[in-house]
C-alpha positions in Angstrom: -149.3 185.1 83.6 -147.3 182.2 85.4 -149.5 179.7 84.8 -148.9 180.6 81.4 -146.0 180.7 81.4 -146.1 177.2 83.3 -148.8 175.7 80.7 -146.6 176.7 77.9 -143.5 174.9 78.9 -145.1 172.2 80.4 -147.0 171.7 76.2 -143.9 171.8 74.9 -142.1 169.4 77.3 -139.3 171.9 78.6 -136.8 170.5 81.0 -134.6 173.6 81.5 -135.1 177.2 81.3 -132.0 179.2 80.3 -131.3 182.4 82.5 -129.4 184.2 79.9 -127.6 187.7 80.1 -123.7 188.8 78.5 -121.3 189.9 80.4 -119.1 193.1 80.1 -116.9 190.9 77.8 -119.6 190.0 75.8 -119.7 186.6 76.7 -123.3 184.9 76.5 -124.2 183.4 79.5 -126.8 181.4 81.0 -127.9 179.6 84.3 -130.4 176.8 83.8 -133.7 176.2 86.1 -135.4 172.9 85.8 -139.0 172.4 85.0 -139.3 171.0 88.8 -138.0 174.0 90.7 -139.5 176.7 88.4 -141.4 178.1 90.8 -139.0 179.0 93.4 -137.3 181.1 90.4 -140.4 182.6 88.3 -140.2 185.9 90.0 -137.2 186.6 92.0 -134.6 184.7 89.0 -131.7 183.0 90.3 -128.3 184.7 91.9 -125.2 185.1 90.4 -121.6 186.2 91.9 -121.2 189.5 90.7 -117.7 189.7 89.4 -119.3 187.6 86.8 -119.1 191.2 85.0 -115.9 192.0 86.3 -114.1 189.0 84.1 -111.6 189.7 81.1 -112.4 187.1 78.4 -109.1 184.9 78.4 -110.0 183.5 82.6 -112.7 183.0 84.9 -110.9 186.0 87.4 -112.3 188.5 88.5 -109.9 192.0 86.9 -108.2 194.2 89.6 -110.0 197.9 90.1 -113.7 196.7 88.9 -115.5 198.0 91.7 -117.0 194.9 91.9 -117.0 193.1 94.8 -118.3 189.3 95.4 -119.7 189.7 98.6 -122.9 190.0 97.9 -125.1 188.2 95.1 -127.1 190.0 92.1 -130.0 188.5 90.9 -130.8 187.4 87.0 -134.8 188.2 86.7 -136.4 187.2 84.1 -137.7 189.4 81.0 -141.0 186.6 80.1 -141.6 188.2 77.4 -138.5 187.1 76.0 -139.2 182.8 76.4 -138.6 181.3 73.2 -138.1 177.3 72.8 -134.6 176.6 71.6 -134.9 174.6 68.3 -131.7 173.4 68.6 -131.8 172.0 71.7 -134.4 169.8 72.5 -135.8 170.3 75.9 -134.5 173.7 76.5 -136.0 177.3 76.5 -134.3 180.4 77.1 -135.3 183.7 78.5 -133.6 186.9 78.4 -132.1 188.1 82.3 -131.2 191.3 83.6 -128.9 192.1 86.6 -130.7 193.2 90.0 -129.4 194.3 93.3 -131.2 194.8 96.6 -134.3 194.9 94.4 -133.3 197.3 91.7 -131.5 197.2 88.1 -128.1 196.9 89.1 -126.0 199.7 87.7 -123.5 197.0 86.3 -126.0 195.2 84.0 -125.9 196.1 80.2 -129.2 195.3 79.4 -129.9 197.9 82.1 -127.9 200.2 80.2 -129.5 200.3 77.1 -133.2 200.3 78.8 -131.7 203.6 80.2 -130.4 205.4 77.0 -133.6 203.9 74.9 -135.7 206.0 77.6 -133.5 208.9 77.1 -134.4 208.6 73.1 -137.7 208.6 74.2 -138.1 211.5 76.6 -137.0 213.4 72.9 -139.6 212.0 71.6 -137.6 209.4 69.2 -137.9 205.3 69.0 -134.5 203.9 67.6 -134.7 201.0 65.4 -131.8 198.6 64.0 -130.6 195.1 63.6 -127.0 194.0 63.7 -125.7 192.5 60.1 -123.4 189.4 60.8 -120.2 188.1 58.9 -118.9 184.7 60.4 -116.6 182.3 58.9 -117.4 178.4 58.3 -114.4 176.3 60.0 -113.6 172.7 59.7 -111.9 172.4 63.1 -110.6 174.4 66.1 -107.8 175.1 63.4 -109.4 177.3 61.6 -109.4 175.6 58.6 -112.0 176.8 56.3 -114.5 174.9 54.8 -114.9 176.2 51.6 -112.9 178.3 48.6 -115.4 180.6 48.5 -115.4 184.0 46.6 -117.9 186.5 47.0 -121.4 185.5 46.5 -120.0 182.3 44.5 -123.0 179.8 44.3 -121.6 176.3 43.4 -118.3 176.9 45.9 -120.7 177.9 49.0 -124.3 178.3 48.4 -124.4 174.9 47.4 -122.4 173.3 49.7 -123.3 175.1 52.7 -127.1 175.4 51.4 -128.2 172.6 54.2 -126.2 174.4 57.6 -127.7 177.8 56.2 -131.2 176.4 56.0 -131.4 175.2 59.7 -129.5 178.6 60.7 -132.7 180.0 59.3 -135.1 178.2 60.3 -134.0 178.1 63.9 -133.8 181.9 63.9 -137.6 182.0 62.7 -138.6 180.0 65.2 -137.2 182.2 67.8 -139.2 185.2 66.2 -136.0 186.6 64.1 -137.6 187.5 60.9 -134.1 186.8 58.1 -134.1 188.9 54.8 -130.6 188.1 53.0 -128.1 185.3 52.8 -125.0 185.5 50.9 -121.4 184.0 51.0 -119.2 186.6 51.6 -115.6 187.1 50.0 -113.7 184.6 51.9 -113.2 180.7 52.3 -116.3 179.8 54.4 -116.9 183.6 55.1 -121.0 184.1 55.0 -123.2 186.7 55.9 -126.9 186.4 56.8 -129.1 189.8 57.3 -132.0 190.2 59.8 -135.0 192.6 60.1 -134.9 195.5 61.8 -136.4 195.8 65.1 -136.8 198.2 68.1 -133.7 198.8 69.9 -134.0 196.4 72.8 -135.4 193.5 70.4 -132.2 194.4 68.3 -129.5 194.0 71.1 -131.5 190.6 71.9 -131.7 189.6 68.2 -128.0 189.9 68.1 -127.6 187.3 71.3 -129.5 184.7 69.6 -128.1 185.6 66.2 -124.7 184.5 67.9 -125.7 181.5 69.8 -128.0 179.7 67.4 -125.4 179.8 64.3 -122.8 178.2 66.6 -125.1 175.8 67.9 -126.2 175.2 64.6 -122.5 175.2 63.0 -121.5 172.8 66.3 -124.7 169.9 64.8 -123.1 169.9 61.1 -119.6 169.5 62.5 -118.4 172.7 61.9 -117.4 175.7 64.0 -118.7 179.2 63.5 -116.7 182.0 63.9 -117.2 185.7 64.6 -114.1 186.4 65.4 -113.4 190.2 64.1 -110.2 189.3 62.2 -109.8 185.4 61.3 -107.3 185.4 58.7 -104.7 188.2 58.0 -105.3 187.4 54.1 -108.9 187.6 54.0 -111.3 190.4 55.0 -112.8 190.7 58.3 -116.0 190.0 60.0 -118.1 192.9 61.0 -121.6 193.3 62.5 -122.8 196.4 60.6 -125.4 198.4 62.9 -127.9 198.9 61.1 -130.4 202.2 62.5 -133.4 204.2 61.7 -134.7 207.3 64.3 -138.7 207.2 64.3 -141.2 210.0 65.8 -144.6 208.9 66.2 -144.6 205.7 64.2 -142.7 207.3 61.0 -139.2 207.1 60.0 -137.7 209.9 60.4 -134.5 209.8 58.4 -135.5 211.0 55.2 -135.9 214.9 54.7 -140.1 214.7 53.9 -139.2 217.8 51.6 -136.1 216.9 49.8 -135.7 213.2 48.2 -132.8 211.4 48.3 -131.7 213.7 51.4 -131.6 213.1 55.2 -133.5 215.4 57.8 -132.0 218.0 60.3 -132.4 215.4 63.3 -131.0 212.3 61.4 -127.8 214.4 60.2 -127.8 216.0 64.1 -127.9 212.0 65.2 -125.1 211.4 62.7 -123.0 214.0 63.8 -123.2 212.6 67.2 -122.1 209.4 66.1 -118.3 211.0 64.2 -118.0 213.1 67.3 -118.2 210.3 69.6 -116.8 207.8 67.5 -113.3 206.8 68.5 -114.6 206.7 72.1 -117.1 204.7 70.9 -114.4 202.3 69.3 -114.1 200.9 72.9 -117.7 199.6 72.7 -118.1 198.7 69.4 -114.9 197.6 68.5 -113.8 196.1 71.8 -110.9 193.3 71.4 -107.0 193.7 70.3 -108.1 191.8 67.2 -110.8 194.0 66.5 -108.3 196.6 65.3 -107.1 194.0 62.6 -109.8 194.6 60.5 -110.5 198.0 61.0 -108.0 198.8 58.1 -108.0 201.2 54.7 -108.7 199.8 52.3 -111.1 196.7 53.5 -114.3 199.0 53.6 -114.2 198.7 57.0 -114.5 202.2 57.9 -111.2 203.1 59.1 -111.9 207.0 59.5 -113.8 209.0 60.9 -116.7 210.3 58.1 -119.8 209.8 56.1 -120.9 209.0 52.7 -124.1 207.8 50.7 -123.6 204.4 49.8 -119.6 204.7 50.7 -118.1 201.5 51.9 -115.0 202.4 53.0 -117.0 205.3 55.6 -117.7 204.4 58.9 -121.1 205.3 58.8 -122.6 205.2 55.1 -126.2 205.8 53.7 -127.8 203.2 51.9 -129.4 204.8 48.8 -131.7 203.1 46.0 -133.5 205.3 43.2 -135.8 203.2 42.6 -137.7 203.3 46.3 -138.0 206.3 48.5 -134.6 206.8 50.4 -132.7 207.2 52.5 -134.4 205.1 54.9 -131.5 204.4 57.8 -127.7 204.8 58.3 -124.8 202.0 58.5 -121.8 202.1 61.5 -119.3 200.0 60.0 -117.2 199.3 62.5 -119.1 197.9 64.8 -118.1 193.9 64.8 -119.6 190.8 66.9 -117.0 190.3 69.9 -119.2 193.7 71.1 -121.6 193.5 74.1 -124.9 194.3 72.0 -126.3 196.1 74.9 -123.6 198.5 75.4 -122.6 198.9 72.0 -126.5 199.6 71.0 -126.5 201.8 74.3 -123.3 203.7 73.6 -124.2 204.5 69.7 -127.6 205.7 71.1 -126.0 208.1 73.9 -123.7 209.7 71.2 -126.6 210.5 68.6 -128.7 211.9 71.0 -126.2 214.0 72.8 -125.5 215.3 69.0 -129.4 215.8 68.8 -128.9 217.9 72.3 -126.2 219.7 71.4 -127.2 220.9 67.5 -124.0 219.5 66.5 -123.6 219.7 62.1 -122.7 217.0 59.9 -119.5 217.4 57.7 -119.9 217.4 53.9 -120.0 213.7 52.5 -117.4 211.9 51.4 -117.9 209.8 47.8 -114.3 208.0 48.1 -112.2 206.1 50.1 -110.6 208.6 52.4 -107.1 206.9 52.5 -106.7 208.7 48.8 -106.9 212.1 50.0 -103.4 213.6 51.1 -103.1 214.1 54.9 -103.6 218.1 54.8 -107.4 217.4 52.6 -108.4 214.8 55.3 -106.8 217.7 58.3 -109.2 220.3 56.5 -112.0 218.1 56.1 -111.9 216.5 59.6 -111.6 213.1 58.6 -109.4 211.9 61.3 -108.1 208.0 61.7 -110.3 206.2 64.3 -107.8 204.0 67.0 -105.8 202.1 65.4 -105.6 200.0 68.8 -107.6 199.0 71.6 -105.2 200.7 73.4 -106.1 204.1 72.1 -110.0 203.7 71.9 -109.8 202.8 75.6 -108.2 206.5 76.5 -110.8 208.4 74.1 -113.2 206.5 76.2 -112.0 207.4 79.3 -111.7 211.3 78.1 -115.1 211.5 76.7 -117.6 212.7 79.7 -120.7 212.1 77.8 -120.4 208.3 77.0 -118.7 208.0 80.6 -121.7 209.6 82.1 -124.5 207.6 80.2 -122.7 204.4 81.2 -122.8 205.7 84.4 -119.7 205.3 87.0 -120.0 201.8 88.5 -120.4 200.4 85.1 -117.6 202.7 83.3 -115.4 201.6 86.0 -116.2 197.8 85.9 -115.7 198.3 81.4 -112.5 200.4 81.8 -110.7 198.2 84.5 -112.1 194.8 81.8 -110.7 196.2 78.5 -107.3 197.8 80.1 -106.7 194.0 81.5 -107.6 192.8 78.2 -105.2 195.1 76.5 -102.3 194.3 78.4 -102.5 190.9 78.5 -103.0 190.7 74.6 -101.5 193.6 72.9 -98.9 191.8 71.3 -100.0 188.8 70.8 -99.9 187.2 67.7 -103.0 186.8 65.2 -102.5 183.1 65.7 -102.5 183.4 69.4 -105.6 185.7 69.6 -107.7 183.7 67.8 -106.7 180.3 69.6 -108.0 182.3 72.6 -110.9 183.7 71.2 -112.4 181.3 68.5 -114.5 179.5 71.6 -115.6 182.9 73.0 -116.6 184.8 69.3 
């Protein structure tokens, strides 16, 4: 296989190979080996410092009460399976890395993470699928100035003049295998939104990575910056990464009820359940920056509560329905947005649906309406309860919730918990302004 491996880069006249993996901040990182040295790296990847995944996002230091310590290097190995050639970047291929130690997956490592929980899915028998849906805004400069005056889905505004950057955004991405269905602007200035094919679960989490990187690198040729930062301007809606997800059992969808059309099946509404339960723990995963919380709002179909409805924007998780084609087919978590690790967000939504799988637990009644127009005492007898309304608070749901703490498993719950409570001091009052001037070249 190395010599393929060798042959195949050597065809396509690759100087570097990326090394890349995100960190617990869900930065995307990378380490580069040249073409020359290739060897010496092909099977034991190349060492890293291993507070690398003890760093908050706004400094290159290492947080206090990780349980990290430098001392001793981790290793990046290679996933070959992964090697794609990076079209916008002539020279260069990346490959997908995971975190070892002494030899084994090293309990810190997201990708590790999510390898665990997909084999928990499996040892029930279940394959998840998904694929993250991406918002980003178009900016002009570091400013964030927009490029456009876009309204939703305008053509002349947006489509047109943005028809060239979308183009070579989509064509990069299918020549990194990541198949694109939908492109639309969204509803604000130089807001756009580009939909992939689903996937299996790892694929997904690794779809997301070079979702991220190729649209900035892309954005970055035509002189513009791409931004996924959750909440870029307090007048305009937010960017989210919908999570897309599907539970199959022996190569068929499971979601639908095969007796019932137009309903969902015991397991799917037992997955689903999981999900609410576990939800505003989960909001430390999915939903992981101060600015995060700026979007999650009433009112902006951004899920702001914790319940369910067919084709209900403003639920958390909704259920895409179509009469004309057999449905439902797969569920919608609304909050999740792109400043998430996709690893441990994918990991973390899959823990909480199969521990509601485990446990039996029953889906509420759904909701057709945006809960922020019931009274308080209807939402109180229907158990739709407000998700966080702060980083703050998602961090100590997280922190109470043994399930999700126990899936992430203690060295990496400790390393996540001691990253986000950093983050939340240092930034939980800063200003919008002042959040995105920090974040704009992370997200």
């Amino acid at each position: 296989m190395h010599k393929t491996i060798k042959t195949f880069l050597e065809q396509a006249d690759i100087k570097f190979i990326r090394f890349v993996w995100c960190s617990n901040n869900n930065v995307i990182r990378a380490k580069a080996v040249h073409k020359n040295r290739l060897d010496a790296y092909l099977t034991d990847g190349v060492n890293i410092c291993p507070t690398q995944q003890a760093i908050p996002v706004f400094e290159d230091q290492e947080v206090v009460g990780s349980g990290i310590a430098r001392c001793q290097d981790v290793r990046l190995l290679p996933d070959w399976d992964t090697l794609r050639l990076l079209p916008y970047a002539s020279g260069h291929a990346s490959v997908m890395a995971e975190l070892f130690k002494e030899g084994k997956p090293w309990l810190c490592c997201p990708r590790h993470f999510l390898k665990r929980m997909i084999a928990a899915a499996t040892d029930q028998g279940l394959e998840i699928m998904g694929a993250f849906e991406n918002e980003f805004f178009l900016l002009k400069s570091s400013e964030a100035q927009s490029t456009d005056q876009n309204i939703f889905s305008n053509l002349t505004y947006s489509m047109d003049l943005q028809h060239k950057l979308i183009n070579d955004i989509t064509d990069a991405l299918i020549a990194q295998g990541v198949q694109v269905e939908l492109y639309y602007p969204e509803s604000g200035p130089g807001h756009q939104e580009i939909s992939v094919l689903y996937t299996n679960a790892l694929s997904a989490a690794e779809q997301q990575i070079i979702f991220r990187q190729t649209v900035k690198a892309i954005a970055y040729q035509h002189k513009q910056i791409a931004s996924f930062i959750p909440k870029l301007f307090s007048e305009f809606d937010g960017s989210g990464a919908h999570l897309h997800l599907s539970i199959w059992q022996n190569g068929k969808n499971i979601v639908p009820d095969c007796e019932t059309a137009g309903q969902l099946s015991e397991r799917a509404k037992c997955f689903m359940a999981g999900l609410l339960h576990h939800l505003p723990a989960l909001m430390a995963l999915i939903a992981p920056t101060t600015n995060s919380y700026r979007r999650i709002q009433a009112h902006l179909s951004s899920g702001a509560f914790v319940c369910w409805g067919f084709n209900n924007r403003d639920a958390a998780l909704r259920v895409p329905t179509n009469p004309s084609l057999p449905s439902p087919t797969h569920f919608e978590l609304r909050t999740v947005d792109a400043s998430s690790n996709p690893y441990l967000a994918l990991g973390g939504v899959i823990a909480a649906g199969i521990d509601g799988i485990h446990r039996n637990l029953q889906l509420g009644e759904p909701i057709a309406l945006d809960p922020e127009k019931l009274d308080e005492s209807e939402r109180q007898k229907r158990g739709i309860d407000r998700l966080p309304t702060h980083l703050g608070e998602a961090i100590q749901a997280l922190e109470q919730d043994e399930i999700l703490l126990k899936a992430l498993g203690k060295d990496l719950a400790q390393a996540y918990l001691a990253i986000k409570k950093t983050e939340w001091e240092m930034m939980k009052d800063y200003s919008l302004e002042k959040e995105v001037k920090l974040l704009l070249a992370q997200y």
